[in-house]
N, CA and C of each residue as an Amber inpcrd file, in Angstrom:
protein
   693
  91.4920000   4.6030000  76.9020000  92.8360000   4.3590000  77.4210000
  92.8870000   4.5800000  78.9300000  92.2380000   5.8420000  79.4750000
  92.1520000   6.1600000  80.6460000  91.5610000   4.5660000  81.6790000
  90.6440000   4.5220000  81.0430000  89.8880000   2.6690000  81.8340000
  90.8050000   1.8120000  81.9540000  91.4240000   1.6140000  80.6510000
  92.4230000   0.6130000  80.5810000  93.2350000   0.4650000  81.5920000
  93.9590000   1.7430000  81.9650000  95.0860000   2.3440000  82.4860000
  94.2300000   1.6650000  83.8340000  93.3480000   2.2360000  84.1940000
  92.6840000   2.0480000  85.9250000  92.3440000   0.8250000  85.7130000
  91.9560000   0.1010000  85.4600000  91.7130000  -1.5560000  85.1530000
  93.5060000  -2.4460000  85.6000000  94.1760000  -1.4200000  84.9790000
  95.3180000  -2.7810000  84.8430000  96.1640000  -2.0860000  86.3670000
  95.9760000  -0.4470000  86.8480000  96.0970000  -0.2220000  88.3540000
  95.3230000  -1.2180000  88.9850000  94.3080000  -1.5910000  88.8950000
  93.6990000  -2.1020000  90.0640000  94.3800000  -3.6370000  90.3120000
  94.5690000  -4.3240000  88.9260000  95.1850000  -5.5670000  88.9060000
  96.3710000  -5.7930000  89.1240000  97.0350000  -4.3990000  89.0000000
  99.0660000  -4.5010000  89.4510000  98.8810000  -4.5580000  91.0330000
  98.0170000  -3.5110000  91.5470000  97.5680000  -3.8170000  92.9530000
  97.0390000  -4.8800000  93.8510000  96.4030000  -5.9670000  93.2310000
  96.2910000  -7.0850000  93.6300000  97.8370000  -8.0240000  93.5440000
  98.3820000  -7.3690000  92.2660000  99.3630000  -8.9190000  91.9170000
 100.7010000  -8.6630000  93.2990000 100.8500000  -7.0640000  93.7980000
 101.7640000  -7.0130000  94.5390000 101.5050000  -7.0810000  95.8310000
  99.9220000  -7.3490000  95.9760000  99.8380000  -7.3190000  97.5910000
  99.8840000  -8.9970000  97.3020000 100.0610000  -9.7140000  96.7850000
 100.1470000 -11.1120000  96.8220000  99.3310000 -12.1260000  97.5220000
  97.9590000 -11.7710000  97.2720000  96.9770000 -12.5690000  97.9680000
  95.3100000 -11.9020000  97.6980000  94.7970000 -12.5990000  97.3100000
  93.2980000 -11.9520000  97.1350000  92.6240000 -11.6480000  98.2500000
  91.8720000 -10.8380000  98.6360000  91.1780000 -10.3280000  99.6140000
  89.4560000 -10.2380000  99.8490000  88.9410000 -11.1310000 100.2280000
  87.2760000 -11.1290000 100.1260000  86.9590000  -9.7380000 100.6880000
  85.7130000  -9.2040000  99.8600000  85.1050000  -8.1710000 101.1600000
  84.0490000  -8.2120000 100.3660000  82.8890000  -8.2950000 101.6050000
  81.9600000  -8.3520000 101.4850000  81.0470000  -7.1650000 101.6090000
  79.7050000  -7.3030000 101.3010000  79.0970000  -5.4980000 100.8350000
  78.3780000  -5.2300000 102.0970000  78.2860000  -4.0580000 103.0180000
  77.0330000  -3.7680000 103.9980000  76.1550000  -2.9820000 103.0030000
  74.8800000  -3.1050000 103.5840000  74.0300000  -2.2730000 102.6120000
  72.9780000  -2.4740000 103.5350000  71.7090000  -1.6290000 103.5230000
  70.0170000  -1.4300000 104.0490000  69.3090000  -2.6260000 102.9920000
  68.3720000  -3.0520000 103.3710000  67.6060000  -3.6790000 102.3820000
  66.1820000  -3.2100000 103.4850000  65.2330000  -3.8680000 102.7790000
  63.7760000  -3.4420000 103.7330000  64.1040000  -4.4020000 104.7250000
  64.6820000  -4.8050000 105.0730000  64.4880000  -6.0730000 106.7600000
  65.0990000  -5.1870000 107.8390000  65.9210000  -4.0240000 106.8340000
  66.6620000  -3.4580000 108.3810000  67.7030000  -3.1840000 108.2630000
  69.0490000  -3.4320000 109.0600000  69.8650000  -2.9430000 109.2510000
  70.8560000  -3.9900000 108.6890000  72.1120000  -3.6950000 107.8790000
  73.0390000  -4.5360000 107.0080000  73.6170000  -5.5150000 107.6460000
  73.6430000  -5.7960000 109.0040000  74.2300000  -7.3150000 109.6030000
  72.3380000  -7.9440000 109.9700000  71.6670000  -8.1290000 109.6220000
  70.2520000  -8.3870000 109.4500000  70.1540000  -9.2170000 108.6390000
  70.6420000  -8.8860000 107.1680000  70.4890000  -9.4410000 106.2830000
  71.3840000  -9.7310000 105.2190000  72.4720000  -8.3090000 104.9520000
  73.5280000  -8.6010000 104.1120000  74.1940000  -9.1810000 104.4090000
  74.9650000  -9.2080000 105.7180000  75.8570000  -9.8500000 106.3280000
  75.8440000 -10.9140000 107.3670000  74.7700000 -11.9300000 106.9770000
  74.5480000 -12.9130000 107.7690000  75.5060000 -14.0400000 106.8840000
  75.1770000 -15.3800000 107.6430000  75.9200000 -16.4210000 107.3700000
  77.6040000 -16.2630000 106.9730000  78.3500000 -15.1500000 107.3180000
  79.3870000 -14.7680000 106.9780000  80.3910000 -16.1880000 107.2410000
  80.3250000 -16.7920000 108.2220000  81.2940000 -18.4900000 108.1420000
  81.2160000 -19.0900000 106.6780000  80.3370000 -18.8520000 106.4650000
  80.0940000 -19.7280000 104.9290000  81.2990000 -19.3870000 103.8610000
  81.6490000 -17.9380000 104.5500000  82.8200000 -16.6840000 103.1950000
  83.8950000 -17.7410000 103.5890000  84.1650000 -18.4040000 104.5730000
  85.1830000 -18.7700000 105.2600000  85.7840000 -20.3570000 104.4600000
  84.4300000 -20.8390000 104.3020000  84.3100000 -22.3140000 103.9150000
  84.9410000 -21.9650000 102.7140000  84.5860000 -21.3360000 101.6180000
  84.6280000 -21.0370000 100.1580000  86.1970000 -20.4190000 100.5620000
  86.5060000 -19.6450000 100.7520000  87.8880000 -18.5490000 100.7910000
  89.1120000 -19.6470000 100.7100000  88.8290000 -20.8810000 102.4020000
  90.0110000 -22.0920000 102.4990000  89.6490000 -22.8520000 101.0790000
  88.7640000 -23.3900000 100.4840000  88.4830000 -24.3430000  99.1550000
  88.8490000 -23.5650000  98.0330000  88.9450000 -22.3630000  97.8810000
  89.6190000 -21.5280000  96.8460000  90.9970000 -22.1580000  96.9250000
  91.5310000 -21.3030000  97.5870000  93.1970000 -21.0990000  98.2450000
  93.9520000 -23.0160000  97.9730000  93.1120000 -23.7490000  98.3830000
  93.2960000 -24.9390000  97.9670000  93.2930000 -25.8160000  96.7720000
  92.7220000 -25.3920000  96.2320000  92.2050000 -26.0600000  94.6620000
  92.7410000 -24.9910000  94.0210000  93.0010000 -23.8930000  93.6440000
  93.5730000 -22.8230000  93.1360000  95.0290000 -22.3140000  93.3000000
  95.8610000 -22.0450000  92.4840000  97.2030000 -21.5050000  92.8910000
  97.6660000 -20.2570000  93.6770000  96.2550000 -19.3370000  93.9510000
  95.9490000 -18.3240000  94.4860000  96.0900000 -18.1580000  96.0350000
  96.5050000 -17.1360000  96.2510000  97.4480000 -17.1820000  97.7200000
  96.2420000 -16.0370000  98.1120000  95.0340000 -16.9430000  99.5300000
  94.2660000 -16.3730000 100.0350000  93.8130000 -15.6130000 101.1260000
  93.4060000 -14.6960000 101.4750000  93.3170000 -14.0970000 102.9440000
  92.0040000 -14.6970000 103.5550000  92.0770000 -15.2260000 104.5630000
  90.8390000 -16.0620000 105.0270000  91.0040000 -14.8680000 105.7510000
  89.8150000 -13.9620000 105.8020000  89.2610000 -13.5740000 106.3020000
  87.7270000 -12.9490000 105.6390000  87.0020000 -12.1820000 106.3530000
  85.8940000 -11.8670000 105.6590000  86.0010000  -9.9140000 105.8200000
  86.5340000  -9.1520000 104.8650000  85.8660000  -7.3280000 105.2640000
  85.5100000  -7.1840000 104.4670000  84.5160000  -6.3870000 105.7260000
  83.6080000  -5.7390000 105.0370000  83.4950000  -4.1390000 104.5060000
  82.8160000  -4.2670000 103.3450000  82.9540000  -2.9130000 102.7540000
  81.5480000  -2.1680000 102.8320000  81.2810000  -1.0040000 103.0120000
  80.2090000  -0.6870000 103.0170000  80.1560000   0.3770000 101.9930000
  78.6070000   0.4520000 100.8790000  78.7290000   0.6750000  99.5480000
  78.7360000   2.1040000 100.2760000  78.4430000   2.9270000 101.0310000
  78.3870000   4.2290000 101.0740000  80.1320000   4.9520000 101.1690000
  81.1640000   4.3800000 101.2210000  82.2280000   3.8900000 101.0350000
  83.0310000   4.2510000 100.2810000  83.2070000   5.0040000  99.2810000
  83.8750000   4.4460000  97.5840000  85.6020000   4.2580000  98.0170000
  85.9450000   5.0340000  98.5420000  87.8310000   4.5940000  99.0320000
  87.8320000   2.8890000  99.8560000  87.0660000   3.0110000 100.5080000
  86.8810000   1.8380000 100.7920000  86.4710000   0.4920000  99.9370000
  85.9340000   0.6450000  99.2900000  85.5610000  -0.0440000  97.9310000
  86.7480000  -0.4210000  97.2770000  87.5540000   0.6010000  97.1070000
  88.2350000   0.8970000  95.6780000  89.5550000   0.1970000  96.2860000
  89.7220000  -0.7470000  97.4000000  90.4130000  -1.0200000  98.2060000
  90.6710000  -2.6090000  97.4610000  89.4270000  -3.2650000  96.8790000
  88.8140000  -4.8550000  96.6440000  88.7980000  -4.4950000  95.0380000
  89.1460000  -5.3270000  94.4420000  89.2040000  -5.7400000  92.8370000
  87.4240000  -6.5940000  92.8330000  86.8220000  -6.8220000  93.5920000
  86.0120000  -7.8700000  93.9990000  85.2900000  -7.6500000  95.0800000
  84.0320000  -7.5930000  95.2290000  83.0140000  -7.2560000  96.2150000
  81.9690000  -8.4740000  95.6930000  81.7880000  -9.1130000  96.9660000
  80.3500000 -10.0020000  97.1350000  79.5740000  -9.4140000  97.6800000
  78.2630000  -9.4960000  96.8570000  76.6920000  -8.3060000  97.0560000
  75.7400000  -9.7580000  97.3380000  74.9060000  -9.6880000  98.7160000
  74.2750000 -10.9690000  99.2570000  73.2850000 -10.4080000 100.0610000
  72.0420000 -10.7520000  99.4650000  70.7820000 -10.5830000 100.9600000
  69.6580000 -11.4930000 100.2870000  68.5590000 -11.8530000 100.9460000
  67.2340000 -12.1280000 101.0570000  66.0110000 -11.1400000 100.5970000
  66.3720000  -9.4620000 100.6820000  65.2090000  -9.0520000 100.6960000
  65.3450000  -7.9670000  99.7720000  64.0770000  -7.4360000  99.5780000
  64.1910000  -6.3470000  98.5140000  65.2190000  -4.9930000  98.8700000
  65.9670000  -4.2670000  97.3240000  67.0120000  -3.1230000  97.8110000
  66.6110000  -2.0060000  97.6820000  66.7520000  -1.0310000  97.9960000
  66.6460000   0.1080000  96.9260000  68.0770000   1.1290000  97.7530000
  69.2740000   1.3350000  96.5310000  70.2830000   2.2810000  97.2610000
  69.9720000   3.2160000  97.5520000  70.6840000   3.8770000  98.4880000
  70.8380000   5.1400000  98.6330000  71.3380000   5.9710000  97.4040000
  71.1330000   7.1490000  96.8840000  71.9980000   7.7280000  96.2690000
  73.0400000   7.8460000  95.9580000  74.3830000   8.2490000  97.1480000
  75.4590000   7.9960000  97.1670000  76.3150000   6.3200000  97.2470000
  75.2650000   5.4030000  97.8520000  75.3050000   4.1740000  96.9610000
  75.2250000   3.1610000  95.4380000  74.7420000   4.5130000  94.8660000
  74.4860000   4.0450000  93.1920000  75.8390000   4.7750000  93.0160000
  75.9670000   5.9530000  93.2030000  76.9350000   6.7620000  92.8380000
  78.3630000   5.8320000  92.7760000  78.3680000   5.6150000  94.0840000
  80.0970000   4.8540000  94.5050000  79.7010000   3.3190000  93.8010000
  78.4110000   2.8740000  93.5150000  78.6600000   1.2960000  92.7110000
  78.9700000   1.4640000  91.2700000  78.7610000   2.8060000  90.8250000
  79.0450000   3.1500000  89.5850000  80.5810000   3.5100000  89.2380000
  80.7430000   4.2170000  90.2270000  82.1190000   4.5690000  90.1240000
  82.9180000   3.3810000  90.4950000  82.7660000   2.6370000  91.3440000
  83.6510000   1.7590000  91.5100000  83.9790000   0.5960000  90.2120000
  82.7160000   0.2990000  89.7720000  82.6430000  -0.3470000  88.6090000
  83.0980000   0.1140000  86.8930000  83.1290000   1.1030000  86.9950000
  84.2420000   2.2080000  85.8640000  85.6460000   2.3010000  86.5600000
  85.5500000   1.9590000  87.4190000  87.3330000   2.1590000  88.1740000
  87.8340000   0.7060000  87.6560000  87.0490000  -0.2580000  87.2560000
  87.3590000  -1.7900000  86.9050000  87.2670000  -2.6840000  88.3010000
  86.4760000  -2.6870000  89.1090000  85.5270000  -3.3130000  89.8730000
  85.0120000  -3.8130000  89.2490000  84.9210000  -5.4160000  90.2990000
  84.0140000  -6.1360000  89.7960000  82.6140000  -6.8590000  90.3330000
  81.3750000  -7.1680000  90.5540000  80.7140000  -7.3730000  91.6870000
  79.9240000  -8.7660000  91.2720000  79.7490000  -9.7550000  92.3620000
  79.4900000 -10.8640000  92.6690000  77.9240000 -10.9010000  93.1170000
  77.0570000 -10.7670000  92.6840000  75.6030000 -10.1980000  93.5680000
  75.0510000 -12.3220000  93.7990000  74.3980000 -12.5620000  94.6230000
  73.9180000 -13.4060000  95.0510000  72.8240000 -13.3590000  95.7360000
  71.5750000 -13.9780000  95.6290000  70.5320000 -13.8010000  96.1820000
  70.6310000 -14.6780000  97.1770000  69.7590000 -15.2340000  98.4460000
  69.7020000 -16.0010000  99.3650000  68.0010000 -16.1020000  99.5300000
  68.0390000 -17.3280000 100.1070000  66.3420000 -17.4380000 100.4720000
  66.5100000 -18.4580000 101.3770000  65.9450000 -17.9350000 102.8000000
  65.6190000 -18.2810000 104.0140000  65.5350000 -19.8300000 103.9910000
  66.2910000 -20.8130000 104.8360000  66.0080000 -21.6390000 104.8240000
  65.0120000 -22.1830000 106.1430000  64.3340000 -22.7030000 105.5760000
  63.4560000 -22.9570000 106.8070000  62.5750000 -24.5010000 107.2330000
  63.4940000 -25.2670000 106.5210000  62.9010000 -26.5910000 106.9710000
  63.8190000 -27.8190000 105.5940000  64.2170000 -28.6740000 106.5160000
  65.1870000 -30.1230000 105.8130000  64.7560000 -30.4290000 104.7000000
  66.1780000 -30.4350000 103.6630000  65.1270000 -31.0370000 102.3350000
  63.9860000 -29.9480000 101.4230000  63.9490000 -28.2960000 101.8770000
  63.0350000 -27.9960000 101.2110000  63.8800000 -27.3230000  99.8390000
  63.5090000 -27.3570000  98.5520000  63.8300000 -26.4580000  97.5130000
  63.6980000 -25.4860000  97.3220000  62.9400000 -24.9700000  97.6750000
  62.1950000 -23.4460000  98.2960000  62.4500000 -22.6590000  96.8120000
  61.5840000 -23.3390000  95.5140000  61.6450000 -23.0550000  94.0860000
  60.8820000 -21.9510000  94.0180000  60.0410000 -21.8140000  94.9780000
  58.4210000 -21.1580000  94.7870000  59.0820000 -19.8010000  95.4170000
  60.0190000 -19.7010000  96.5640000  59.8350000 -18.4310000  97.5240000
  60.8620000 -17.2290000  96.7270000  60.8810000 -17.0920000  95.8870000
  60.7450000 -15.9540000  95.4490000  62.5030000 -15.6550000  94.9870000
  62.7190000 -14.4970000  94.2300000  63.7210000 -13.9430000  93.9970000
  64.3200000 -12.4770000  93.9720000  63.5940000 -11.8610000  95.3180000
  63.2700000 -10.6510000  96.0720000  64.4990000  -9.8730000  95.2690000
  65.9050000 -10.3420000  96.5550000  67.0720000  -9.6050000  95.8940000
  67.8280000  -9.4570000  94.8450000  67.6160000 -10.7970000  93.8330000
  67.8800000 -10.3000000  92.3930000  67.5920000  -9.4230000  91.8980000
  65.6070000  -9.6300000  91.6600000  65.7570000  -8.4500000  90.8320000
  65.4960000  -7.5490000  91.5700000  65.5150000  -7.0260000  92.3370000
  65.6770000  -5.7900000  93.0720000  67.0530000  -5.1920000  92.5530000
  68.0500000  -5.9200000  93.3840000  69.3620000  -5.6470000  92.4900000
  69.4550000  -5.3450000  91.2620000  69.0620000  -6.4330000  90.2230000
  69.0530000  -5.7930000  89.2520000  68.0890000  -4.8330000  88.4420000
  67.3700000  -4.4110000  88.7850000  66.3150000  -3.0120000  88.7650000
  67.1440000  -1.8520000  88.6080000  68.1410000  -1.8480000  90.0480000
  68.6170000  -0.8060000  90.2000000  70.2230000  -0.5800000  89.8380000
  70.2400000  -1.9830000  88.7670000  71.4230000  -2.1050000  87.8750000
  71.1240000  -1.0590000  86.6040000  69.2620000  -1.4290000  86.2460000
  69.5220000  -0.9060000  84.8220000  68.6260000   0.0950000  84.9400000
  68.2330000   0.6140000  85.9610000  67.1270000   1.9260000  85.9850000
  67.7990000   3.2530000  86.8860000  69.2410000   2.6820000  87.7460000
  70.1600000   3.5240000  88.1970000  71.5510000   4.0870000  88.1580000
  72.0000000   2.4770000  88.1880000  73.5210000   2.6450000  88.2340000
  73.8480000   2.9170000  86.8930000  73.5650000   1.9500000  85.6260000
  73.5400000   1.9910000  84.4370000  72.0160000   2.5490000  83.5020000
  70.8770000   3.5310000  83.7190000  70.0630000   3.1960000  83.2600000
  69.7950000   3.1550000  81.2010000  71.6920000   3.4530000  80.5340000
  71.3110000   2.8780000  79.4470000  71.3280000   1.6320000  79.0640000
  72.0210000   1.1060000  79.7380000  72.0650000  -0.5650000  80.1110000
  71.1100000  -1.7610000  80.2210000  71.0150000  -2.9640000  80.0790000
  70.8870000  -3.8430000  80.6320000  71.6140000  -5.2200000  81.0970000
  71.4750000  -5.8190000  82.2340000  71.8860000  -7.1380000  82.7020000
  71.2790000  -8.0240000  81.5230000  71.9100000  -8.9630000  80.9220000
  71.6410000  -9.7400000  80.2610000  71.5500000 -11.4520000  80.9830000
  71.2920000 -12.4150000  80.3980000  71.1190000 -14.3130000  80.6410000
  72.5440000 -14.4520000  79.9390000  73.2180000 -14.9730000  80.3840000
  74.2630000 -15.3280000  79.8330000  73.8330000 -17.3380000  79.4470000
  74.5770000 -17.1580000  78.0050000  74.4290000 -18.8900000  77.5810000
  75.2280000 -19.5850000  77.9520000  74.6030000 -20.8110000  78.2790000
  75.3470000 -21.7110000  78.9410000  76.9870000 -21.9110000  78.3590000
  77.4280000 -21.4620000  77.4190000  78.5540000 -21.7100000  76.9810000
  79.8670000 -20.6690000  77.5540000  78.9380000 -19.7490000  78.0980000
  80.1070000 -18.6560000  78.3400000  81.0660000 -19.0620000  78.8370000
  82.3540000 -18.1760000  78.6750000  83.9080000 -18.4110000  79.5450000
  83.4430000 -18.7660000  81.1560000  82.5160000 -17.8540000  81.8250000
  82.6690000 -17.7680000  83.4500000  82.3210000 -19.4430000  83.7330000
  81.4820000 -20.1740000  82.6410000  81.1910000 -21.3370000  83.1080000
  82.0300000 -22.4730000  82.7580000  83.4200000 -22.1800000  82.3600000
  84.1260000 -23.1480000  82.1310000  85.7960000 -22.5880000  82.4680000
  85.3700000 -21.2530000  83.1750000  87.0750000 -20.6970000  83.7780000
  87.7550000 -21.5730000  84.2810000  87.3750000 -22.7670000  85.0960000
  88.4870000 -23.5110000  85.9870000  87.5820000 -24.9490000  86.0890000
  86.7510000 -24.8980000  86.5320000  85.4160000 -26.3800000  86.4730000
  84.7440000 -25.8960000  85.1240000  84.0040000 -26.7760000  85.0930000
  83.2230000 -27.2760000  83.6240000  81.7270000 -27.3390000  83.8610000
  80.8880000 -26.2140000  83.7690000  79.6160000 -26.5270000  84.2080000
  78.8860000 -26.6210000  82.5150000  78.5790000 -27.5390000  81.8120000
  78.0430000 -27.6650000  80.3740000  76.4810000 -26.9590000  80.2850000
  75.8320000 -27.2800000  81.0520000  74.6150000 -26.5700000  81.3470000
  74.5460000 -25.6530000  82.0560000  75.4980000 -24.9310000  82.1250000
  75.7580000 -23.5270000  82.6330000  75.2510000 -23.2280000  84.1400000
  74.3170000 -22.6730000  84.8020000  74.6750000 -22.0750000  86.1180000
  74.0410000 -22.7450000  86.7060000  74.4900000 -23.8130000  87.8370000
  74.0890000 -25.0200000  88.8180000  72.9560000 -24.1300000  89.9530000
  72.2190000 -25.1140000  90.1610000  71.0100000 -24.1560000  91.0870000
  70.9990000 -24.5940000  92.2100000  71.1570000 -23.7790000  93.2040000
  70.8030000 -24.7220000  94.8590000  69.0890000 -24.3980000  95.0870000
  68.9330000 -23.3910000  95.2110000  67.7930000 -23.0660000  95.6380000
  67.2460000 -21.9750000  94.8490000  65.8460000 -21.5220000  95.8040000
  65.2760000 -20.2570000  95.0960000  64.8170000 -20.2030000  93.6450000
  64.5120000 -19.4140000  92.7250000  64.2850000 -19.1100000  91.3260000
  65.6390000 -19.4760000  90.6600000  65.2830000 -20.4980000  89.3680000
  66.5370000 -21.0870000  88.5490000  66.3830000 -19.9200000  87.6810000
  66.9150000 -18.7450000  87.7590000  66.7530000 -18.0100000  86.7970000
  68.3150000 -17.9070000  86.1430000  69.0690000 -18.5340000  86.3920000
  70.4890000 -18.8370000  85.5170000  71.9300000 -17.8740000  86.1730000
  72.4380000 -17.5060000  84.7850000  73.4630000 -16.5270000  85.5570000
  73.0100000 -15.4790000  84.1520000  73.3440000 -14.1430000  85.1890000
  72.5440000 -12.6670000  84.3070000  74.7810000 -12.2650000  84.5800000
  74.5180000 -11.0160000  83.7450000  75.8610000 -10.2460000  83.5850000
  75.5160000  -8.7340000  83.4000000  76.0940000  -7.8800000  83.8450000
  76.3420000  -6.1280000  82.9390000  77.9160000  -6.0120000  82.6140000
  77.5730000  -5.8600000  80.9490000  78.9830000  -6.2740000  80.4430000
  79.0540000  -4.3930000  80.1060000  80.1610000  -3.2750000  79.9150000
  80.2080000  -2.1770000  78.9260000  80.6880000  -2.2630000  78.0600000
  80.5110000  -1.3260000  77.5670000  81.0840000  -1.1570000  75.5850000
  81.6830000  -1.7290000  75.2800000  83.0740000  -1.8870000  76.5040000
  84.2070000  -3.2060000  75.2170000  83.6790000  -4.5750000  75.2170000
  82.7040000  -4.6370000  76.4820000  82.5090000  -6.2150000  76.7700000
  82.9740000  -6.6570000  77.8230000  83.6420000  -6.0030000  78.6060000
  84.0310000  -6.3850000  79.8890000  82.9070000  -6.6510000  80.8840000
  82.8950000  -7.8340000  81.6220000  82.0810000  -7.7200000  82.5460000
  82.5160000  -7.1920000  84.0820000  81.2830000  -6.7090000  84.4480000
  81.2350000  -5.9710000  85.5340000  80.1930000  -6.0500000  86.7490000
  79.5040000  -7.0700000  86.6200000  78.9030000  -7.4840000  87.6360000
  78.0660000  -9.2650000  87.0730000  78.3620000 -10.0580000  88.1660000
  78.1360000 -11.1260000  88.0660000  76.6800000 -11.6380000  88.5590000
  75.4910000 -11.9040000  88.5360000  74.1290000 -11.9650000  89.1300000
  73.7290000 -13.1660000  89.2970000  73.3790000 -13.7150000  90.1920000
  72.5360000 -15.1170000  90.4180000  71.3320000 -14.9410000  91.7910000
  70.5110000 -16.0230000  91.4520000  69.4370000 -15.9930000  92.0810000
  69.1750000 -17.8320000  92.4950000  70.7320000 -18.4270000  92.3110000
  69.9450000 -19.5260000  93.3830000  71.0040000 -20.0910000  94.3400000
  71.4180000 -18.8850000  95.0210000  72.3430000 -18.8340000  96.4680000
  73.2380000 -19.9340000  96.5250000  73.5840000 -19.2910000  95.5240000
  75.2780000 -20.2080000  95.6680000  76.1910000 -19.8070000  96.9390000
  75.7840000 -18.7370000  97.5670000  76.5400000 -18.6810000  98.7500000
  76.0010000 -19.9590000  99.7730000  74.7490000 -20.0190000  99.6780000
  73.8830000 -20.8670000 100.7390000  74.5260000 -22.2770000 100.5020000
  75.2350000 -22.5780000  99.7870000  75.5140000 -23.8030000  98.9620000
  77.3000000 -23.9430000  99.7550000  77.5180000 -23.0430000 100.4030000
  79.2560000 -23.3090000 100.7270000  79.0830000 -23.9320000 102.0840000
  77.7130000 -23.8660000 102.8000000  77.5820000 -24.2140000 103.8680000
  77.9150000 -25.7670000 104.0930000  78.7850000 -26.3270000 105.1830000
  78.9810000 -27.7670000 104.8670000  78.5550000 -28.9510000 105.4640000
  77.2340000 -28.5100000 106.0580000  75.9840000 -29.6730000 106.7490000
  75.7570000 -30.3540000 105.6150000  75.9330000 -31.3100000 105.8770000
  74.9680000 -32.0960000 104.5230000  73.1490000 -31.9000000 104.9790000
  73.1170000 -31.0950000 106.3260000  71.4200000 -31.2510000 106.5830000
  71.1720000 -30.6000000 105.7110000  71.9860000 -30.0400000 104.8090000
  70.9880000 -28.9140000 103.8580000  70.7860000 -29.2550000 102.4550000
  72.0000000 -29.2260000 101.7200000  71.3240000 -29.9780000 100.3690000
  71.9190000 -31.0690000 100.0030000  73.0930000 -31.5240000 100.4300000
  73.6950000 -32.4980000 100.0430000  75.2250000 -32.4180000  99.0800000
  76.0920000 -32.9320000  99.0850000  77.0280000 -33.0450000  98.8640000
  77.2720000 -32.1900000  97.6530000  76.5730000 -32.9520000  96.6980000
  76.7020000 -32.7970000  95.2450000  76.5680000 -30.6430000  94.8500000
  75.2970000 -30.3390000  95.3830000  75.2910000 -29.0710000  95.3700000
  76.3120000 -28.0910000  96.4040000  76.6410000 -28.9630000  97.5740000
  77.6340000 -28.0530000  98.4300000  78.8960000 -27.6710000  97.2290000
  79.5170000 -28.7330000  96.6660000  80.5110000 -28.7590000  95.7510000
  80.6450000 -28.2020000  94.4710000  79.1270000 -28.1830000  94.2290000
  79.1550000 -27.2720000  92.8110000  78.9260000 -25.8390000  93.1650000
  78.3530000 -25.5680000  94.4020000  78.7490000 -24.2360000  94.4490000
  79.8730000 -23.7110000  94.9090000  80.2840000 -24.8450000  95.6250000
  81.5870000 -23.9090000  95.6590000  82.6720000 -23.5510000  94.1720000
  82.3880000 -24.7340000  93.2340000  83.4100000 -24.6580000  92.1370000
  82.7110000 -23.5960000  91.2460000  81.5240000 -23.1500000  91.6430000
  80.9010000 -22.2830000  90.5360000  81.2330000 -21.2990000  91.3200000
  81.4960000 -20.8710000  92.7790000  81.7870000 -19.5130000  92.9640000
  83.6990000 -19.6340000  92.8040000  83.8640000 -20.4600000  92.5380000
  85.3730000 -20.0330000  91.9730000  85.7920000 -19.9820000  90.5430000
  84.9120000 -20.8770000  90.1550000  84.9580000 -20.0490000  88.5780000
  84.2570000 -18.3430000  88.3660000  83.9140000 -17.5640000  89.0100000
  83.5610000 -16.6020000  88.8380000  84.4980000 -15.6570000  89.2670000
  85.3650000 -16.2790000  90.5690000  86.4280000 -15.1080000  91.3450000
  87.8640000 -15.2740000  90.2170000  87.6910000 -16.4710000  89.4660000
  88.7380000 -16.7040000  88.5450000  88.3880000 -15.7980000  87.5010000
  87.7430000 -15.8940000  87.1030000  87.3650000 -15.3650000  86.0140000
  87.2010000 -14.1480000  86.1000000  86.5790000 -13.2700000  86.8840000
  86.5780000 -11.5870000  87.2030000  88.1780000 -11.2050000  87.5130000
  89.2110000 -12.3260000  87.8720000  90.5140000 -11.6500000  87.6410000
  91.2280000 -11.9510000  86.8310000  91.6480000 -12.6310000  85.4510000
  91.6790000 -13.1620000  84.8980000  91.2500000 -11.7860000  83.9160000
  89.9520000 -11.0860000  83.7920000  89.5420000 -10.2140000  83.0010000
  89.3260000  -8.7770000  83.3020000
């Protein structure tokens, strides 16, 4: 009852500030320092935030804050945190601590991998999926270690909240390893996982992948922000 209770605080708190609020995660990864790597390509939050707000009945804050996981008041600020880098993680302590807590407070988290783009036209299938599972390592060996992230089937709700993806999680780049979830006891989910940079996908050059994938990622990262409020 107590969860319940903080679950449906966190959502009366969104419904009266009357507008959703992006914030995005700082964090260390091995490259260095959190605008290095977590917090690059941040225009891209920008592209996705206006195409939400538009296609959606949802009244949006174009902007991008940032939250940093060492943080937890700060955290506990966002119904919704986007988790984004290239390279391998490992938290800090008091970073598992506050991703745990925030996520029992009824937080919800968006993790996205990225992989370097580095030349027109490449798929870059082969270069790896560093920050997934890194991330998720320290989903089920820290934050949760009775847990695991599961593959979600192509049929799930997140893939048909608002667009219609039938074959479930559209790939831009990197490892097609699908869409993963950490659901608790009742089934609620609580963190969302992908590994083929659907953020990289809001970018709106066509030099990069082309139309078709700019668009499905964006409708696949709004079926996910729908759907984490919504539940």
């Amino acid at each position: 009852m107590k969860k319940i209770l903080i679950l449906l605080g966190i959502m009366i708190a969104f419904a009266a500030a009357g507008e959703f609020k992006w914030a995005r995660a700082a964090f260390n990864t091995d490259a260095g320092q959190p605008e290095e790597d977590a917090l690059g390509e941040r225009g891209d939050d920008l592209i996705f935030l206006n195409t939400l707000e538009k296609t959606t009945s949802l009244k949006v804050a174009k902007q991008v804050d940032i939250v940093y996981l060492n943080n937890l008041q700060q955290m506990l600020k966002y119904p919704f945190i986007f988790v984004q880098a290239q390279h391998f993680v490992q938290f800090t302590d008091q970073e598992i601590k506050n991703i745990r807590e925030y996520l029992d407070r009824g937080g919800f988290i968006f993790q996205d991998d990225c992989v370097e783009q580095s030349g027109k036209g490449q798929d870059h299938a082969s270069s790896g999926d560093n920050f997934f599972q890194s991330f998720k390592s320290e989903i089920e060996t820290r934050v949760f270690p009775n847990g695991k992230m599961v593959k979600l089937d192509n049929n799930h709700e997140i893939f048909k909240s608002f667009y219609k993806f039938p074959n479930g999680m559209p790939h831009g780049q990197g490892v097609p390893n699908g869409g993963w979830a950490y659901f608790d006891e009742t089934g609620r989910m609580k963190i969302f996982g992908s590994s083929s940079d659907v953020h990289c996908g809001w970018h709106n050059n066509p030099y990069w992948w082309g139309e078709e994938k700019h668009y499905n990622m964006l409708k696949m990262a709004t079926n996910i922000v729908i759907y984490a409020l919504s539940h």
